[in-house]
N, C-alpha and C positions, 0 to 999 in steps of 0.2 A: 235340518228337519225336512223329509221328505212332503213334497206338495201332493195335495189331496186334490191337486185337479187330475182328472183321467189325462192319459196319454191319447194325441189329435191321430186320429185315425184319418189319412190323405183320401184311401179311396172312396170311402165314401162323402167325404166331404165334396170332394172335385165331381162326383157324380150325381149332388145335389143339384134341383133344376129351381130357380129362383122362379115364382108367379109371376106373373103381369101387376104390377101396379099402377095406382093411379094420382094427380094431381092437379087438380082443383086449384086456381084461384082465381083473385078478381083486381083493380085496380086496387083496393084498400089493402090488399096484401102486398101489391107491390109497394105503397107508397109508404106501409110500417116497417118492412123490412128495408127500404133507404135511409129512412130515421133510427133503423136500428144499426146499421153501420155509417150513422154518424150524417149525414146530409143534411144542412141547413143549421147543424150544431153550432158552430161557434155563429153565422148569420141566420137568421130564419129569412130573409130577404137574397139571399145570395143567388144574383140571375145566375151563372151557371151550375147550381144545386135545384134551384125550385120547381125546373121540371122535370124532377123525378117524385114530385107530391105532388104538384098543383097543375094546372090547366093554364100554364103562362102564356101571355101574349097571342092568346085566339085560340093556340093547339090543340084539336081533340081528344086528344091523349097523354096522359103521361110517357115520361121514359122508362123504360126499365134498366138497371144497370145488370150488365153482365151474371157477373156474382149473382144475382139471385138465381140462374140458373143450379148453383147447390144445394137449392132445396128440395127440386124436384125427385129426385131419389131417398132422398133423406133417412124414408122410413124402411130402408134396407137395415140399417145398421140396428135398428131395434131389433130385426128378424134372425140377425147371427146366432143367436142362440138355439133358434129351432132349427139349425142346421145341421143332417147327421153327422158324430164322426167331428163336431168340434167344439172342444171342451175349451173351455177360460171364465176366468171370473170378470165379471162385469166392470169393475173396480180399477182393473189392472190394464184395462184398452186403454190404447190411444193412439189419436189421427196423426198420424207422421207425417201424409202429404194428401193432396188434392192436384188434380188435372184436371181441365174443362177445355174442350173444344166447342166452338159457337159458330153454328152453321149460317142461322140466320136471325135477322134483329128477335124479338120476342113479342109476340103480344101483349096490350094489358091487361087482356081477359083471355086466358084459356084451357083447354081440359088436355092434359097432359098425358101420356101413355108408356110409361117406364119397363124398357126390357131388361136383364140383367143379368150376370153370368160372371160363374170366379173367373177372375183372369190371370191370378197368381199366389201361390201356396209356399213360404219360403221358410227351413228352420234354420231359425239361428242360435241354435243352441238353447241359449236361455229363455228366448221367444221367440212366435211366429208372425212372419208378418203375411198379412191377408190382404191381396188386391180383387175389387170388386168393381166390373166395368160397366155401365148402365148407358142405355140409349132411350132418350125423351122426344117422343114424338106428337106434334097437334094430333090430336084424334080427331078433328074436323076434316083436317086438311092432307092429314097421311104423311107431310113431309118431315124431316128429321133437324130435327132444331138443336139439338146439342149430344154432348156425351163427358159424361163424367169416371175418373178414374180415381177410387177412394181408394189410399192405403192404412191398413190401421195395424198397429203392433201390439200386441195379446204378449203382454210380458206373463213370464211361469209359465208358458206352454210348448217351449220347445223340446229338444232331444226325441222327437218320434222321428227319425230316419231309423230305417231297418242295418242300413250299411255304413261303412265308415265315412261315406262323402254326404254333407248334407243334404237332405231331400229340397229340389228346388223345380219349383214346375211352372210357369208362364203358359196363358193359351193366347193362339195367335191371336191377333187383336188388328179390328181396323183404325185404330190411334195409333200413332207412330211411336217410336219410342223417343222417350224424351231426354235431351242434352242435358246433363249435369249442369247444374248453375255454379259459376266458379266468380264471386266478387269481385270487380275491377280493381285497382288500387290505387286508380287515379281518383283526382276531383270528380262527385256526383255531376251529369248536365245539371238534373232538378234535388231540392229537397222540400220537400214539403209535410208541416208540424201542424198537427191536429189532437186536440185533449178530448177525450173520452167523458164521460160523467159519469158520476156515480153509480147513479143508475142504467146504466147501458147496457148491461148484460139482463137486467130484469124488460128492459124494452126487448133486446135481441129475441131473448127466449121466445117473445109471443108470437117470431114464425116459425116457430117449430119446435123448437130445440128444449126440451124441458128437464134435460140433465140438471139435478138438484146441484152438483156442484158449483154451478153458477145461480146460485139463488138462496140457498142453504147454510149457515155458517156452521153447522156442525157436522155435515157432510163433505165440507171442504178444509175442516179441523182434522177428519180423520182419514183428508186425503194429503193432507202434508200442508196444506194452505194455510194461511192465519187469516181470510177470509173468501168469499166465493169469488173466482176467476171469469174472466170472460172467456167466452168462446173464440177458438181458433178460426171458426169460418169467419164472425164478427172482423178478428181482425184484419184476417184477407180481406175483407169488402174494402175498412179502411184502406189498405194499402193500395187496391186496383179503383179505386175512385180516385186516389189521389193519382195517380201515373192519367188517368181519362182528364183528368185537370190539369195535368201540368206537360202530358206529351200527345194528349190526342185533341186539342183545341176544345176538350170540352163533350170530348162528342164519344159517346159509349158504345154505336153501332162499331165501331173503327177496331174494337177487341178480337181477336181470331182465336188466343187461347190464353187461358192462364194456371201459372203452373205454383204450386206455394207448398211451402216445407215447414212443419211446424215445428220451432226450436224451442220458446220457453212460452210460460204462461204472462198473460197479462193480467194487473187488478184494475178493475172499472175505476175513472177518475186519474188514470196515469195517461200519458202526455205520449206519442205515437211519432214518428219522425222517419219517414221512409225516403229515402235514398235512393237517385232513377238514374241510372248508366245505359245508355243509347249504343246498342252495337247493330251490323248490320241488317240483323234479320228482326232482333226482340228487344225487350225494356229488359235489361236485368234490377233487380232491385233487392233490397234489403229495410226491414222495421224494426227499428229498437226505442223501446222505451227512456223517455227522455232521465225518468226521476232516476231508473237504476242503470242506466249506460249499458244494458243490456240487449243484444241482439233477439227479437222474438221472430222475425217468420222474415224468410227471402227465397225469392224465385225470379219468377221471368215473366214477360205476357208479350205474344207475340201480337201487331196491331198491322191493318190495311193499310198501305200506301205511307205508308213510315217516312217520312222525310226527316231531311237534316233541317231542313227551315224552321222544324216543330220545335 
């Protein structure tokens, strides 16, 4: 059966110029989006979780952990539609991988200023994958506090090359290009198991994310699911809080970048178990679900002054 989506028209999509956006938050946004991937879960007392919600032991401030840096661009991906020149159905997206470089720790309170720009238009025949690179900046303070690199794969949208070599276009980019993640095969340094609840992806959603699929049971009936899945960034947070737990003493400034590859879906209420292999430079890691022995998201996070003592 021939697809009734349009053929992706490259030049004008790559000659789309993404606006300025903007992002807003405050301490209570950082401290739901900790509890939504999972902090203080299985302990609500847990001293090295509870300052990232509470005002522990005199500190002025909460912490923020990394990861919430993916929310600051977020509301790009709702905008791919009004992009000229690129056809897909809604339905058929999805987040393949994330990158985040982290310049400097984050405020608890700040007003955000997101620049953006495709950075990669690739056909794969059957689909296209779309790389979108974003730079988050204080708008107080001018400086450049992070950058995010979202790839998402638009399945039924490929076959628009004009010639017989696949149409593939990269714009130079000031993020480096990033190392393939290849699994160790030795013994994990760390493993660390954390259960999700039921409810998790109904908490997750409320920093942003309001894809019915994780919240809808008959939207994720007729996405293949036999009930609503948790979000992939969700799961990330899990995994890079655990590695901040078990290879950075605790301490979340220590993160430089993190890289994650989304391989399957998770269901709210299953059992999380990430896996930390220590190589020179980064944490390589891998998350599988305990109930199904199933691999769901592995990558890498590159961290400050990395020792072997950690």
């Amino acid at each position: 059966m021939t697809s009734s989506i349009p053929t992706i028209e490259p030049e004008l999509v790559l000659a789309h110029k993404f606006p300025e956006s903007f992002f807003d938050y405050t301490e209570r946004d950082v401290a739901l989006y900790a509890l939504g991937v999972g902090a203080c879960g299985a302990n609500a007392v847990d001293e090295e979780e509870l300052k990232y919600v509470y005002h522990q032991y005199g500190q002025s401030y909460i912490q923020v952990l990394p990861t919430f840096a993916v929310l600051f661009p977020f509301g790009l991906t709702f905008n791919l539609m009004e992009v000229p020149g690129l056809y897909f159905e809604p339905s058929l997206l999805l987040h393949g991988q994330q990158y985040l470089e982290v310049y400097k720790p984050f405020p608890t309170n700040c007003h955000i200023q997101n620049r953006a720009h495709i950075a990669g238009l690739h056909d794969k025949g059957k689909a296209t994958i779309l790389e979108i690179e974003s730079t988050s900046i204080n708008k107080e303070t001018g400086e450049v506090l992070c950058r995010n690199r979202n790839t998402v794969y638009l399945r039924g949208t490929g076959g628009f090359s004009k010639t017989s070599d696949l149409y593939s276009y990269s714009s130079p980019s000031l993020m480096p290009k990033v190392t393939p993640v290849v699994i160790p095969k030795g013994t994990p340094f760390a493993v660390y198991e954390d259960k999700t609840q039921q409810s998790q992806a109904l908490l997750y959603r409320l920093s942003g994310d309001y894809n019915p699929l994780h919240s809808d049971p008959m939207v994720a009936n007729i996405a293949g699911f036999s009930r609503p899945i948790l979000h992939g960034l969700c799961t990330l947070g899990y995994a890079v809080r655990a590695i901040i737990k078990c290879c950075c003493n605790g301490k979340p400034a220590l993160v430089k970048s993190v890289l994650g590859r989304f391989i399957l879906h998770v269901y709210p209420g299953e059992t999380l178990i990430t896996e930390m292999w220590k190589t020179d430079s980064r944490i390589i890691y891998q998350t599988r679900v305990k109930e199904r022995q199933k691999v769901v998201l592995s990558g890498a996070v590159v961290v400050n002054h990395l020792s072997s003592s950690l």
